[in-house]
C-alpha beads as a LAMMPS data file, in Angstrom:
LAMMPS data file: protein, C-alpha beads

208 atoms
207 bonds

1 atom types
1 bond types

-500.0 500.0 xlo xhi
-500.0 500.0 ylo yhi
-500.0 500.0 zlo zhi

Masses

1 110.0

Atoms # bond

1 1 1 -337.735 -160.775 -430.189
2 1 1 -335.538 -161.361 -433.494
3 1 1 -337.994 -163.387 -435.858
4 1 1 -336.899 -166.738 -437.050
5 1 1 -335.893 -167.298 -440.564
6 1 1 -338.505 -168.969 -442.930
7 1 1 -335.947 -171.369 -443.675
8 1 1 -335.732 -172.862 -440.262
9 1 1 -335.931 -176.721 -439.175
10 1 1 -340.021 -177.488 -439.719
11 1 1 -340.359 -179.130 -436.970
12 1 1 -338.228 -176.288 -434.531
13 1 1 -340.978 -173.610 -435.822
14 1 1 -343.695 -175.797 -435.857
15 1 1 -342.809 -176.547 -432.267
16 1 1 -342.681 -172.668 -431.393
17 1 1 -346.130 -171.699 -432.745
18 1 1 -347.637 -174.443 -430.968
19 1 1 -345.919 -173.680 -427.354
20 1 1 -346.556 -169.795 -427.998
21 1 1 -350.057 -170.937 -428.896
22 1 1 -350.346 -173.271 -425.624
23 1 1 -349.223 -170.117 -423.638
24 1 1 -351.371 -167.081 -424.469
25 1 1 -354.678 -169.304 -425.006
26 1 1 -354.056 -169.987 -421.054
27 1 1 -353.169 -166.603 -420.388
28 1 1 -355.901 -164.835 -422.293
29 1 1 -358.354 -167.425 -424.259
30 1 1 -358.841 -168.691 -427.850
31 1 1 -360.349 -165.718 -429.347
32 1 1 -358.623 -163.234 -427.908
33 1 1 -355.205 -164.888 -429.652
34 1 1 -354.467 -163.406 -433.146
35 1 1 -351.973 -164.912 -434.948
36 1 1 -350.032 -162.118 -435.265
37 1 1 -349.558 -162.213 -431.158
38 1 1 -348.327 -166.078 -431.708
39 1 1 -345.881 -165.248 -434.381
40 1 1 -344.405 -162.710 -432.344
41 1 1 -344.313 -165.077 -428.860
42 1 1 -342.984 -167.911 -431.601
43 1 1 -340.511 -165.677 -433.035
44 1 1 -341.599 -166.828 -436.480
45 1 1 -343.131 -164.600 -439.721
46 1 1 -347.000 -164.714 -440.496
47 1 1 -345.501 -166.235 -443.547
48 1 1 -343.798 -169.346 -441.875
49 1 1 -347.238 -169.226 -439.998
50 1 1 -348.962 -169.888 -443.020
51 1 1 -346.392 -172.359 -444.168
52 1 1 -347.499 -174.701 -441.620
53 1 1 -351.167 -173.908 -440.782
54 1 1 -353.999 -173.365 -442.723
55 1 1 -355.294 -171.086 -440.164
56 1 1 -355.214 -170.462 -436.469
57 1 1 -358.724 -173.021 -436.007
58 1 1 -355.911 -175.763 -437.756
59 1 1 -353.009 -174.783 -435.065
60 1 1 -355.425 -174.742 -432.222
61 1 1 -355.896 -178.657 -433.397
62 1 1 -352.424 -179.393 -433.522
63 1 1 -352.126 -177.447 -430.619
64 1 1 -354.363 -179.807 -428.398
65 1 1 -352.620 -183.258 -429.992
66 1 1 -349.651 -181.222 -428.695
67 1 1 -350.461 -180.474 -425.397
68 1 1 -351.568 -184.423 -425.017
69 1 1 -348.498 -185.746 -425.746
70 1 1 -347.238 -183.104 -422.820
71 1 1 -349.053 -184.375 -420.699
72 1 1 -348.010 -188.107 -420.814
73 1 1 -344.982 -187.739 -418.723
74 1 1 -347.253 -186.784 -415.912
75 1 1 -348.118 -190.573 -415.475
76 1 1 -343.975 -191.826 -416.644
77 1 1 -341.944 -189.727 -414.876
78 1 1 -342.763 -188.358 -411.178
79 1 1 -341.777 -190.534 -408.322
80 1 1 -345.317 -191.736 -407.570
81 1 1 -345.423 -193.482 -411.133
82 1 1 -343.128 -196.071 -409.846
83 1 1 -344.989 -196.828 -406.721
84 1 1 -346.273 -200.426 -406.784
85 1 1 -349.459 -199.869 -405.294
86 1 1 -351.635 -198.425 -407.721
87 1 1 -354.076 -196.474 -405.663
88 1 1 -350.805 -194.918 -404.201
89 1 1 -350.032 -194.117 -407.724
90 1 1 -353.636 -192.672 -408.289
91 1 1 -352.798 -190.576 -404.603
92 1 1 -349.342 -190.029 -405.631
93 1 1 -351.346 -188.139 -409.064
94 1 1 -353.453 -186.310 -407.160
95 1 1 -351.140 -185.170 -405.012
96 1 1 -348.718 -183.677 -407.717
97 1 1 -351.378 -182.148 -409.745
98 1 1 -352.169 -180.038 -406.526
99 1 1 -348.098 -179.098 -406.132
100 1 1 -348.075 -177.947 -409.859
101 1 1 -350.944 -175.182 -408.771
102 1 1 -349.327 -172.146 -408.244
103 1 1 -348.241 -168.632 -409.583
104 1 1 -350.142 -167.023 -412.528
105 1 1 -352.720 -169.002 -414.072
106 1 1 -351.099 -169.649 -416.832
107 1 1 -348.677 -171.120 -415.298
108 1 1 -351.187 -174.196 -414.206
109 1 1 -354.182 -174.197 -416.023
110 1 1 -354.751 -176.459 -418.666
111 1 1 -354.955 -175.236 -422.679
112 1 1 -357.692 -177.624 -424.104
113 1 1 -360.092 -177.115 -421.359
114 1 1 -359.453 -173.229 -421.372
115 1 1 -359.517 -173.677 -425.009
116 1 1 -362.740 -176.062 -425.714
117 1 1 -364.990 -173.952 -422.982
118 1 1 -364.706 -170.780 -425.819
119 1 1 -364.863 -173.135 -428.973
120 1 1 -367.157 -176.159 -428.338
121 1 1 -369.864 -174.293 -430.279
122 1 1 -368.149 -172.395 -433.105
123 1 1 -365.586 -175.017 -434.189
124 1 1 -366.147 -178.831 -434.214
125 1 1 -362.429 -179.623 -435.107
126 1 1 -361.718 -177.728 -431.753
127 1 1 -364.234 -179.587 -429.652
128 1 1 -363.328 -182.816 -431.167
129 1 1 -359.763 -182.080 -430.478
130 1 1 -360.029 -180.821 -427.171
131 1 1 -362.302 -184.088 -426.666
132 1 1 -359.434 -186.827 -427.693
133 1 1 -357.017 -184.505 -425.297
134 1 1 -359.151 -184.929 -422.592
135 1 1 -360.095 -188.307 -423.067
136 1 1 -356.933 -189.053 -423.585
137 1 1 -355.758 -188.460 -419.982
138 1 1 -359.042 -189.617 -418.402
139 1 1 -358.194 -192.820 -420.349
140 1 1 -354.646 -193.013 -419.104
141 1 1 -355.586 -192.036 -415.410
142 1 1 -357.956 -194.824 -415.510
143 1 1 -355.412 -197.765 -415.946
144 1 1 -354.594 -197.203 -412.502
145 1 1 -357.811 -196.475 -410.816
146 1 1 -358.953 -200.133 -412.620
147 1 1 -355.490 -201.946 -410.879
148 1 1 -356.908 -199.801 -407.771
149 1 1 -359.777 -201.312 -408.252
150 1 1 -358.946 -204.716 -408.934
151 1 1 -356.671 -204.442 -405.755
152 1 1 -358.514 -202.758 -403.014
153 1 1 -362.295 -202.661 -403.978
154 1 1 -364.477 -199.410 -404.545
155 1 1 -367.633 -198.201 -403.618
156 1 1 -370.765 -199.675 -405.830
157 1 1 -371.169 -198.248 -409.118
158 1 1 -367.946 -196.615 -409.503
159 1 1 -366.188 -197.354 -412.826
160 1 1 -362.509 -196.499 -413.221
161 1 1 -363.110 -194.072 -416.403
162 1 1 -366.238 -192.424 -414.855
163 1 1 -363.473 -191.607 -411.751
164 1 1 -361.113 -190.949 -413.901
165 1 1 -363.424 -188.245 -415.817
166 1 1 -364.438 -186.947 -412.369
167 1 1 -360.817 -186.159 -411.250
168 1 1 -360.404 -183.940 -415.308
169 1 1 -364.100 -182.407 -413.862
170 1 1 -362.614 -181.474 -410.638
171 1 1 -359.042 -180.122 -411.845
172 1 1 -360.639 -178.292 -414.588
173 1 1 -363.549 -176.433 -412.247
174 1 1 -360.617 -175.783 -409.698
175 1 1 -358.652 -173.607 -412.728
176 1 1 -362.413 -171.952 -413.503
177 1 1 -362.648 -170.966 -409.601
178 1 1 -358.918 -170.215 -408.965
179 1 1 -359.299 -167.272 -412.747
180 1 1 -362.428 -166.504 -410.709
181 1 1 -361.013 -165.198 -407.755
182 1 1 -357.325 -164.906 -408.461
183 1 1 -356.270 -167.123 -405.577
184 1 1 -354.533 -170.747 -406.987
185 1 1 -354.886 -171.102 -403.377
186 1 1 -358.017 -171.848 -403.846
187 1 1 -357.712 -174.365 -407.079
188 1 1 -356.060 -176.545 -404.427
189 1 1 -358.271 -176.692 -402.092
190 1 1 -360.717 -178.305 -404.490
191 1 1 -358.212 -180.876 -404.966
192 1 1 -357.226 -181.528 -401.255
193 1 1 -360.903 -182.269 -401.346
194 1 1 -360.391 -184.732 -404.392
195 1 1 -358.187 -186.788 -402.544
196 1 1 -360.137 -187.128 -399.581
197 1 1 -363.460 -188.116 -401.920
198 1 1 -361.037 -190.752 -403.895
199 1 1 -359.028 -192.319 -400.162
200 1 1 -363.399 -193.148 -399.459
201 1 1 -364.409 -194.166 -402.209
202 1 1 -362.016 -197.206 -401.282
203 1 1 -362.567 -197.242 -397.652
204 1 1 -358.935 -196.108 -396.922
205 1 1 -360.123 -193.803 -394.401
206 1 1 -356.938 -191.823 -394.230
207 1 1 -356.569 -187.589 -393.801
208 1 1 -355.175 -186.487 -397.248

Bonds

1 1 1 2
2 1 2 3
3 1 3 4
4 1 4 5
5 1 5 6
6 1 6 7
7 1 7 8
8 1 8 9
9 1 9 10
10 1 10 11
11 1 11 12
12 1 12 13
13 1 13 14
14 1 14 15
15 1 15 16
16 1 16 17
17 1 17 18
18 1 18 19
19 1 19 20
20 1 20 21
21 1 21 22
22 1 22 23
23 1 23 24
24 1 24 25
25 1 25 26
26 1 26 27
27 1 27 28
28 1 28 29
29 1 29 30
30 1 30 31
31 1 31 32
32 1 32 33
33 1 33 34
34 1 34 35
35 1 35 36
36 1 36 37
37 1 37 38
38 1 38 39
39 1 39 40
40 1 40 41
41 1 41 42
42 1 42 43
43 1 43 44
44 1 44 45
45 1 45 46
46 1 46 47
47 1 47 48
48 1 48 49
49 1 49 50
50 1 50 51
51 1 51 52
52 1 52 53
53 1 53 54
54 1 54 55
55 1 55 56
56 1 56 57
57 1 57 58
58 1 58 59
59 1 59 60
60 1 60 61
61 1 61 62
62 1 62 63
63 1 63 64
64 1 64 65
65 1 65 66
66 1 66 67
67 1 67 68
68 1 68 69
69 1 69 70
70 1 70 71
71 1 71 72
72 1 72 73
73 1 73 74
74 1 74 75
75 1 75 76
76 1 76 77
77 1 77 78
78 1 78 79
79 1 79 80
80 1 80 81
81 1 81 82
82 1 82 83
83 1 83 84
84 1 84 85
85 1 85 86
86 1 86 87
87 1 87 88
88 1 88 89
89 1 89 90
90 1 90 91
91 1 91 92
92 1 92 93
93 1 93 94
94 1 94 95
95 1 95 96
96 1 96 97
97 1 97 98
98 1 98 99
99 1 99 100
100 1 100 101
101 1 101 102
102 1 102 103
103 1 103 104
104 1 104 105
105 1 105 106
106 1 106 107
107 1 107 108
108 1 108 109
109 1 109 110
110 1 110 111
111 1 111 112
112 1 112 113
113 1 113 114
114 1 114 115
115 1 115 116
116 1 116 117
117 1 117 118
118 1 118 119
119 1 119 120
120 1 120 121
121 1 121 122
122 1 122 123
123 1 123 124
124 1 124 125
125 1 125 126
126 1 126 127
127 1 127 128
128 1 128 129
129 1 129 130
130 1 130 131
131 1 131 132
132 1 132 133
133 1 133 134
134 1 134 135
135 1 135 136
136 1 136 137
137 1 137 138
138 1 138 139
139 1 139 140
140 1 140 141
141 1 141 142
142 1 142 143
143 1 143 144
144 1 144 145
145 1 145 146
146 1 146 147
147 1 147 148
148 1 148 149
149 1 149 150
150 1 150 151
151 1 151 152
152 1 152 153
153 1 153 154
154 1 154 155
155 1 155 156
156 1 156 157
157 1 157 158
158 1 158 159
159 1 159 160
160 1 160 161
161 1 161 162
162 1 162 163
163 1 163 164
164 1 164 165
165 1 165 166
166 1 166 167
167 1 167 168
168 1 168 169
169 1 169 170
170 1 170 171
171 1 171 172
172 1 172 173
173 1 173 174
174 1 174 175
175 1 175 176
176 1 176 177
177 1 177 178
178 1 178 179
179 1 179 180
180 1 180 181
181 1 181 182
182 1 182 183
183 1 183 184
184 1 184 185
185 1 185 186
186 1 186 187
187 1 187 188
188 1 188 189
189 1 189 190
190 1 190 191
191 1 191 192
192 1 192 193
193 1 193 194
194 1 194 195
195 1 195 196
196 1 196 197
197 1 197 198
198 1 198 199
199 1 199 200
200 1 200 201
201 1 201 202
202 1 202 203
203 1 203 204
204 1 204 205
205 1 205 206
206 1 206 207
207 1 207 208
């Protein structure tokens, strides 16, 4: 692959490190990444690396405030987001998470929680970042598990973020298990079984 000038747009090579940096951490893990493999999936000189990041710990951070505002669209712009009940839009979630599981890991799993389960005790920014990334989507998830709530009634001493938490827990074991065996097949199983736990949780008592 050519490598990009030094001189290009900031924000078009700060854009490449970060999605060559989203890919190989998912395909191989944090420390395994050099920088010299990013610059080369980016396209970009170790220089123009430099130019932008202090190190690879600083694009790893950017990296995860990156992959968060990916992930926003996941609540925006599928069909299910405009469904006007909201524990159909909490199904709806579910339900596309599990159709995005498929090929090579990569292709599915998610970067901070690959990321953070390598870093949480060597780097702090990493943790921390991987944290707000996380939270992040456990926070946004949880707007409509509340209206779910507030609409349909749950089982005692469920909270909408603790649910909300429990659905990151679940997706994120599923990647662990699916790397483990080297089956996504069975990454969605453990969700199939997420949607059943969530349709009880509020009595809906339907098959998933």
């Amino acid at each position: 692959m050519a490598s990009r000038s030094p001189s290009a747009p900031r924000g078009q090579t700060r854009a490449a490190l970060i999605a060559a940096a989203h890919q190989l951490v998912k395909r191989q893990g944090y420390a395994a990444t050099s920088v010299d493999e990013i610059c080369a999936a980016a396209g970009v000189t170790k220089g123009a690396f430099f130019h932008h990041f202090a190190s690879k710990e600083a694009l790893a951070v950017a990296a995860a405030e990156g992959w968060t505002a990916r992930a926003a669209p996941l609540f925006d712009l599928p069909p299910y987001a405009r469904l006007a009940d909201p524990l159909d839009r909490v199904l709806g979630h579910i339900d596309f998470r599990a159709s995005l599981i498929g090929g090579a890991a990569e292709d599915y799993t998610c970067f901070v929680g690959t990321m953070v389960q390598e870093a949480h005790a060597s780097s702090e920014p990493i943790r921390a970042a991987s944290d707000a990334s996380i939270t992040a989507y456990a926070t946004r998830l949880a707007e409509d598990i509340d209206a779910a709530i507030e609409k349909h009634g749950i089982a005692e001493g469920v909270t909408a973020i603790s649910l909300a938490y429990h659905v990151q827990a679940v997706l994120q074991g599923a990647f662990v298990i699916a790397k483990a065996k080297g089956d996504a097949a069975a990454a969605r199983d453990s969700v199939v079984h997420l949607k059943r736990y969530v349709t009880m949780l509020f009595g809906r008592g339907e098959k998933p």
